[in-house]
MIFIDO-480192 format. One record per residue (C-alpha): x negated, y, z negated. Coordinates in Angstrom, 2 decimals. Layout:
REM MIFIDO-480192
<pt <X; Y; Z>>
...
***
This chain:
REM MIFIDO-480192
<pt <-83.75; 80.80; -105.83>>
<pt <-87.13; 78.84; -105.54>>
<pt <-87.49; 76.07; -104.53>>
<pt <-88.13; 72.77; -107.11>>
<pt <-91.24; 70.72; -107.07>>
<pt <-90.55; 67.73; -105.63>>
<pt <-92.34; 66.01; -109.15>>
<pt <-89.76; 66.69; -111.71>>
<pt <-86.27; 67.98; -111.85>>
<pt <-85.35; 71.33; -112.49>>
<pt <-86.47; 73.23; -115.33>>
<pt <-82.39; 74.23; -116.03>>
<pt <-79.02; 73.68; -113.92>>
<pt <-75.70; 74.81; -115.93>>
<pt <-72.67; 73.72; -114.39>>
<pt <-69.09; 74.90; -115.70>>
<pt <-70.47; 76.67; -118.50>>
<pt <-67.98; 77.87; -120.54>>
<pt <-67.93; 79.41; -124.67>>
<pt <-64.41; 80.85; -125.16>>
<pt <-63.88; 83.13; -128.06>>
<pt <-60.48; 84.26; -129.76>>
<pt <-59.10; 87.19; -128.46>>
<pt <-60.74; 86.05; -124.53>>
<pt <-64.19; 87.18; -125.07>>
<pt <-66.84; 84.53; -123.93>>
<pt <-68.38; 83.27; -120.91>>
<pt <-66.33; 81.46; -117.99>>
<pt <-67.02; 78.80; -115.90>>
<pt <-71.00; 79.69; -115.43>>
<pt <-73.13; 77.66; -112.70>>
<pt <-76.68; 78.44; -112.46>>
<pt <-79.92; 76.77; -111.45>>
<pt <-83.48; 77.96; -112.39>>
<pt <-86.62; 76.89; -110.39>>
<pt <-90.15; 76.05; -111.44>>
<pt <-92.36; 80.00; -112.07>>
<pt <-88.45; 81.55; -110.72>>
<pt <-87.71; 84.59; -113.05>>
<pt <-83.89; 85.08; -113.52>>
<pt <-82.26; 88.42; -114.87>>
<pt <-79.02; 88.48; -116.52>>
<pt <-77.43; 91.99; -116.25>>
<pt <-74.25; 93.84; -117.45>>
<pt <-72.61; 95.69; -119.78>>
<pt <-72.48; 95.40; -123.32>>
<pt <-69.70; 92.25; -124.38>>
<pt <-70.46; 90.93; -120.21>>
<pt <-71.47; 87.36; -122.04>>
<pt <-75.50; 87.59; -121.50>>
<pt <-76.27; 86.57; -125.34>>
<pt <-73.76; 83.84; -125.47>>
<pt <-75.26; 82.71; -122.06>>
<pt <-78.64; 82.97; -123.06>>
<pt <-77.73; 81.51; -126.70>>
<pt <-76.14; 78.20; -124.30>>
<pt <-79.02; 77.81; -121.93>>
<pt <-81.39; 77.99; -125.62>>
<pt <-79.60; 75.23; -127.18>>
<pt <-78.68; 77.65; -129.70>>
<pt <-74.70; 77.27; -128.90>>
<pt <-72.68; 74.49; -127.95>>
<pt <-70.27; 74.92; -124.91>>
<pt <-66.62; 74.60; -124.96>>
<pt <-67.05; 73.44; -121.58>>
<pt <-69.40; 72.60; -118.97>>
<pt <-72.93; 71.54; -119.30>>
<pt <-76.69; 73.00; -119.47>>
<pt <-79.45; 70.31; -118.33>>
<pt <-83.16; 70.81; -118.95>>
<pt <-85.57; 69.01; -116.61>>
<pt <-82.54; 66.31; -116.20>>
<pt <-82.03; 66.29; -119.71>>
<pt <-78.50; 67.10; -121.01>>
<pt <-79.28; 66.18; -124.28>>
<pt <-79.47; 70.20; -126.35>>
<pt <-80.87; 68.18; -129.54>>
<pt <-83.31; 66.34; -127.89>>
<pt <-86.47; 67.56; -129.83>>
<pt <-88.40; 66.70; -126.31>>
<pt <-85.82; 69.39; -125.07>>
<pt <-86.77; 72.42; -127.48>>
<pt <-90.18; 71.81; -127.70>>
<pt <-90.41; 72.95; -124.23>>
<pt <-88.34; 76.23; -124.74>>
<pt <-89.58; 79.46; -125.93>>
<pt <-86.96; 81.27; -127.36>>
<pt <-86.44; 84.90; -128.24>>
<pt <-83.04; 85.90; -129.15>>
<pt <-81.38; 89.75; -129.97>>
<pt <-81.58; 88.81; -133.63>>
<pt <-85.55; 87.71; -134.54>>
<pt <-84.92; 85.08; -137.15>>
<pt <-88.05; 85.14; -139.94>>
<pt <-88.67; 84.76; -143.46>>
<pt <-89.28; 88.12; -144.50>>
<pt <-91.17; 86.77; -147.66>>
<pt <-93.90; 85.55; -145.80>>
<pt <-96.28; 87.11; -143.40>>
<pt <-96.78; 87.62; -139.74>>
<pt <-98.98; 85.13; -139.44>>
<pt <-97.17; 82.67; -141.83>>
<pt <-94.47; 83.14; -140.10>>
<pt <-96.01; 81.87; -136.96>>
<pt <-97.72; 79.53; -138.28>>
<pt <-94.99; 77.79; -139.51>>
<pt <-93.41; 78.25; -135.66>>
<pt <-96.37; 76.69; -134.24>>
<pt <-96.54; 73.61; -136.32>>
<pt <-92.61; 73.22; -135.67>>
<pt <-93.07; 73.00; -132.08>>
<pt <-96.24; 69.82; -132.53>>
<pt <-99.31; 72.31; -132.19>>
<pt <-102.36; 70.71; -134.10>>
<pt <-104.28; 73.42; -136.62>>
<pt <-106.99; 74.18; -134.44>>
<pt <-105.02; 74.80; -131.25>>
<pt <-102.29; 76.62; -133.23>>
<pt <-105.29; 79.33; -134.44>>
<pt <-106.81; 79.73; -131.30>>
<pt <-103.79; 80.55; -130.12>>
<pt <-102.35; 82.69; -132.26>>
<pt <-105.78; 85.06; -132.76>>
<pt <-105.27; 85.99; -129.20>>
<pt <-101.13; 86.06; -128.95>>
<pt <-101.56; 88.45; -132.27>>
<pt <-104.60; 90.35; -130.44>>
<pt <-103.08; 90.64; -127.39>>
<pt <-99.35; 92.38; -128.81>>
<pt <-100.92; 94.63; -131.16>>
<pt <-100.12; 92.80; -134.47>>
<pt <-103.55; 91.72; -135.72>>
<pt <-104.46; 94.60; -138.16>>
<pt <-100.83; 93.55; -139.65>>
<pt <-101.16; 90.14; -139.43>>
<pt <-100.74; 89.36; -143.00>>
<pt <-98.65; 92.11; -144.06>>
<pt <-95.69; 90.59; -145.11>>
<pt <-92.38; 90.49; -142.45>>
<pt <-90.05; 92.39; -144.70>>
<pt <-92.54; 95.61; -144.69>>
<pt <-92.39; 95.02; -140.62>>
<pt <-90.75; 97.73; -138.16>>
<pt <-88.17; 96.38; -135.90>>
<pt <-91.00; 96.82; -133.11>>
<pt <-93.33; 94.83; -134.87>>
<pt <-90.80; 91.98; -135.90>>
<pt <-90.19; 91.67; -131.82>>
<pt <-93.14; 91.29; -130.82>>
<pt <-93.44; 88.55; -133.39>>
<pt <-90.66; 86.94; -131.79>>
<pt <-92.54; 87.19; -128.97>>
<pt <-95.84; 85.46; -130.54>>
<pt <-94.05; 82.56; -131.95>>
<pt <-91.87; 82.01; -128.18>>
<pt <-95.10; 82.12; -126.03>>
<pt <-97.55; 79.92; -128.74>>
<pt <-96.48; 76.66; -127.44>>
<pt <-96.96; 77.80; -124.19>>
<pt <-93.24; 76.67; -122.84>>
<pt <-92.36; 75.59; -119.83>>
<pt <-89.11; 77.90; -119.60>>
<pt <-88.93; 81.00; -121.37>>
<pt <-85.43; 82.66; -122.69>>
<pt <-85.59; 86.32; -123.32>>
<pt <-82.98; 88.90; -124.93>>
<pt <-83.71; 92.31; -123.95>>
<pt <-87.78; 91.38; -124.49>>
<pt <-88.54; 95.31; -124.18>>
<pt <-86.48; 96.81; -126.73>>
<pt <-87.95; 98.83; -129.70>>
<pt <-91.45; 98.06; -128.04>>
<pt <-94.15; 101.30; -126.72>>
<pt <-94.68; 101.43; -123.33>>
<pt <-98.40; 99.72; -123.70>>
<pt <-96.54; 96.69; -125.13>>
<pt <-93.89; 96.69; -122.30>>
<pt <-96.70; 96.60; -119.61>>
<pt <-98.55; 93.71; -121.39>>
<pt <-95.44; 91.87; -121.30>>
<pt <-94.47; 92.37; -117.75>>
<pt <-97.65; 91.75; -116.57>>
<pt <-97.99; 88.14; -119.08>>
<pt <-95.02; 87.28; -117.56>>
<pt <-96.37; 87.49; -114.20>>
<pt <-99.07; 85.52; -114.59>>
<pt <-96.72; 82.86; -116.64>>
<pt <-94.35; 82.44; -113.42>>
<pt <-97.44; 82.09; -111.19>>
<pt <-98.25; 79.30; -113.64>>
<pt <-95.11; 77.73; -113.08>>
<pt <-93.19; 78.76; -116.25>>
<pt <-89.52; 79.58; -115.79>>
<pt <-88.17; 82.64; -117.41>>
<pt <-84.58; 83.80; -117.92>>
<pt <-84.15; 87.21; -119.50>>
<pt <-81.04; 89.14; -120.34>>
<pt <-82.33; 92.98; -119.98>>
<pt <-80.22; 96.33; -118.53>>
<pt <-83.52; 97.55; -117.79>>
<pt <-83.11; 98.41; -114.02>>
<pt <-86.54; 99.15; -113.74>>
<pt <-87.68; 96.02; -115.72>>
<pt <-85.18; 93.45; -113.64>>
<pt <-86.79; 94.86; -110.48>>
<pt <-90.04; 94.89; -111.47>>
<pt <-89.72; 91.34; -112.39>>
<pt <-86.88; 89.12; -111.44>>
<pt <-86.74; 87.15; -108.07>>
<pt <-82.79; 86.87; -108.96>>
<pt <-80.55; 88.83; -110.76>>
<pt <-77.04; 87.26; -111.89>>
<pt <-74.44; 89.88; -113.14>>
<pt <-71.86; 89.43; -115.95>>
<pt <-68.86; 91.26; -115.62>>
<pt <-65.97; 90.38; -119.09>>
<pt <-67.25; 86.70; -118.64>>
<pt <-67.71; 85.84; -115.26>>
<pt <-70.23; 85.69; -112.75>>
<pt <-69.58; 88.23; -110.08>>
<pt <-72.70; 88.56; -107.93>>
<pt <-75.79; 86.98; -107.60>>
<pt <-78.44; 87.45; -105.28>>
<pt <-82.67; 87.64; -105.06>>
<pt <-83.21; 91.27; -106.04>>
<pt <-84.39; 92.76; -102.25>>
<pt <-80.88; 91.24; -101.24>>
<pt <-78.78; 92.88; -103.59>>
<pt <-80.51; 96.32; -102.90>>
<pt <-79.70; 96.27; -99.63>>
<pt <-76.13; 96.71; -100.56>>
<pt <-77.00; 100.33; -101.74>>
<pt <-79.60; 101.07; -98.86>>
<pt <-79.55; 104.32; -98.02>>
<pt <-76.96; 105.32; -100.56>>
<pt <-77.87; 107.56; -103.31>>
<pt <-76.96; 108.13; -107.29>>
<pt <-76.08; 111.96; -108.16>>
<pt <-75.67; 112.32; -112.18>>
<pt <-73.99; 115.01; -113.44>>
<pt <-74.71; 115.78; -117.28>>
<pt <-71.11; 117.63; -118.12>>
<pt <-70.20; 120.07; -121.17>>
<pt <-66.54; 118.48; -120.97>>
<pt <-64.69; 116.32; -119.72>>
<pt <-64.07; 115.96; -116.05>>
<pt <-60.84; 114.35; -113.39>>
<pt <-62.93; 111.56; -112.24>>
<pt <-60.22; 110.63; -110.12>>
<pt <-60.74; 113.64; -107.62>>
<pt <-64.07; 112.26; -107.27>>
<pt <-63.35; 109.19; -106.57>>
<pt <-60.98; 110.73; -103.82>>
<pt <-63.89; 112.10; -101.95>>
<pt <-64.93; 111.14; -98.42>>
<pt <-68.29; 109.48; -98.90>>
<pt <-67.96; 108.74; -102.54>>
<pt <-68.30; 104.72; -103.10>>
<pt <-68.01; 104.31; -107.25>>
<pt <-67.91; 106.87; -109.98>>
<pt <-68.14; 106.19; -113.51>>
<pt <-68.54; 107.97; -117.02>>
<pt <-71.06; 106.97; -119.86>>
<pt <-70.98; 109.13; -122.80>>
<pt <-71.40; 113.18; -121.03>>
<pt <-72.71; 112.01; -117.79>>
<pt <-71.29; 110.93; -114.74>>
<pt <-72.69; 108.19; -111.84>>
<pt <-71.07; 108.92; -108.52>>
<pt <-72.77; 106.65; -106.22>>
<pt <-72.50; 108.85; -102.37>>
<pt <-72.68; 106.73; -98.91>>
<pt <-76.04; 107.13; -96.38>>
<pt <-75.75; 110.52; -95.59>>
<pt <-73.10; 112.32; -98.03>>
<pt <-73.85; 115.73; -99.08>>
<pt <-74.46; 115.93; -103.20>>
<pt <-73.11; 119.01; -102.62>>
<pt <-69.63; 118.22; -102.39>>
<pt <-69.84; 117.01; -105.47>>
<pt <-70.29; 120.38; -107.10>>
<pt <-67.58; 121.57; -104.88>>
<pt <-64.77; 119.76; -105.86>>
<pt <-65.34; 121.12; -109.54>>
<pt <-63.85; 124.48; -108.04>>
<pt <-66.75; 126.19; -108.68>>
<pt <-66.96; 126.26; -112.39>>
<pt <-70.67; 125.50; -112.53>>
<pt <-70.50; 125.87; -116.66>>
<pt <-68.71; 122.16; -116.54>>
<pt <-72.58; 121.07; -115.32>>
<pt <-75.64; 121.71; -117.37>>
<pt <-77.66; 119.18; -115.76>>
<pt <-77.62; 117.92; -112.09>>
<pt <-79.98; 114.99; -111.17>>
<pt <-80.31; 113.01; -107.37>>
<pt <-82.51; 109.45; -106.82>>
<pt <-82.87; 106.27; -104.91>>
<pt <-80.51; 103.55; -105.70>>
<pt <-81.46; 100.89; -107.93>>
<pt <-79.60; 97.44; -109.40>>
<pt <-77.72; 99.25; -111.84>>
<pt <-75.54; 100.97; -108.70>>
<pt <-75.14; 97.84; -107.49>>
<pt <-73.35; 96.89; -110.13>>
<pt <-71.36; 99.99; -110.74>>
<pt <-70.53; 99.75; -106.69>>
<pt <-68.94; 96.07; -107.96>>
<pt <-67.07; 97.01; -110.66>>
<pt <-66.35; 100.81; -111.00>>
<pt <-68.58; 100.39; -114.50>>
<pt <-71.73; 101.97; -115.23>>
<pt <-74.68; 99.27; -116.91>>
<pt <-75.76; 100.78; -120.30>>
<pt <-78.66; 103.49; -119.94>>
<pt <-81.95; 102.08; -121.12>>
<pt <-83.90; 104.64; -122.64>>
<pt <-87.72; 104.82; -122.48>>
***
């Protein structure tokens, strides 16, 4: 992680964090610390605990154990607290009777922003993500595109100082995704801290300096992102798209095969530096009809995981 300015403390340490649920779901004993412009990714499956994380570190939920401070504040109602977080979480929370711009209006003004400041601003958020020509259409007629992006506008008009984000790039086009990426960019060089929950492989390397993944709860790796790929150097992902259903066991069996894993009809077999992809098909016994689509490429973050835990991250389509 990055090192803290040596002028105030940093931006968020959780120790211990805990939020147990009936039936064991939650989020176990989490410790994290976030630096001054650091963007952190929080990666893994579907029910790994990245919401509830990212709902703990937002003052949005209470621990049942542990503790989340913000620039040596432990206090989550402190108003001096939230006024420095922008916020956007998987549900966008709006009053659908009111318009775009009403809507962040009334954001703005929550968060101390005098009239003039809070227009200025918000003619070139709504400019800059594409929502000015529906600026006062009213929420309820908004796609779920538009209402992110929204989300977006009222996080970023205060101009935070750490930024929590729940998968920031879903439902948006690709133009929006780039403008994103590349505000966020500039708002690390600037010093603002970022923390966004995303299976985006593509988006946490793009992006992140450190990736944390969630695994039923728990932290089980953590690492700056050029340090974790090195754990899959050299390795490579073959995907097999089947037409039924396969022994993934006999894969797993093979010399040179280090994880394979099943998501809907395709398989992830992740082979060792210098396996053939071809053995692959081989152990199949030659019915080629089980494979209607077979696909090779370069590692990425997602292996690393599935290398971890035998489990594939959720696909991210684009």
């Amino acid at each position: 992680m990055k090192a803290d300015t040596a002028s105030e403390p940093s931006p968020l340490i959780a120790t211990g964090l805990t939020r147990a649920y009936r039936g064991g779901k939650g989020v176990f004993d989490i410790t994290l610390q976030l630096a001054a412009g650091e963007v952190m990714g929080l990666m893994g499956p579907n029910g790994s605990g990245k919401t509830t994380l990212l709902r703990m570190l937002a003052t949005a939920a209470t621990p049942t154990a542990g503790q989340v401070s913000w620039f040596g504040n432990a206090n989550p109602h402190d108003p001096s607290v939230r006024r420095r977080l922008g916020v956007m979480l998987d549900q966008p929370a709006h009053f659908d009777k009111m318009t775009g711009y009403q809507n962040a209006w009334f954001f703005a003004h929550q968060f101390g922003l005098a009239d003039e400041l809070a227009r200025d601003r918000l003619d070139e958020l709504f400019r800059w993500c594409g929502l000015w020509d529906a600026r006062d259409q009213l929420v309820v007629e908004y796609s779920l595109g538009m209402k992110r992006k929204l989300n977006l506008v009222e996080a970023l008009v205060h101009r935070p100082s750490i930024l929590l984000l729940d998968e920031p790039t879903l439902a948006l086009d690709y133009r929006a995704e780039l403008d994103l990426i590349e505000r966020l960019q500039l708002l690390s060089l600037t010093g603002t801290a970022v923390v966004l929950a995303t299976n985006d492989v593509h988006l946490a390397e793009r992006l992140c300096d450190y990736v944390i993944f969630l695994h039923d709860g728990r932290l089980i790796r953590e690492g700056h992102v050029p340090e974790l790929l090195t754990e899959v150097a050299g390795s490579k992902e073959v995907e097999l798209q089947m037409n039924s259903p396969i022994n993934l066991e006999s894969l797993r069996a093979l010399a040179g095969v280090e994880a394979a894993n099943v998501e809907g009809d395709t398989v992830h077999i992740i082979l060792s530096r210098g396996a053939n992809p071809a053995q692959v098909l081989a152990v199949l016994n030659g019915t080629a009809d089980l494979v209607s689509n077979m696909r090779v490429r370069r590692p990425h973050l997602g292996d690393v995981f599935l290398k971890l835990t035998g489990v594939a991250l959720p696909a991210v389509h684009r």
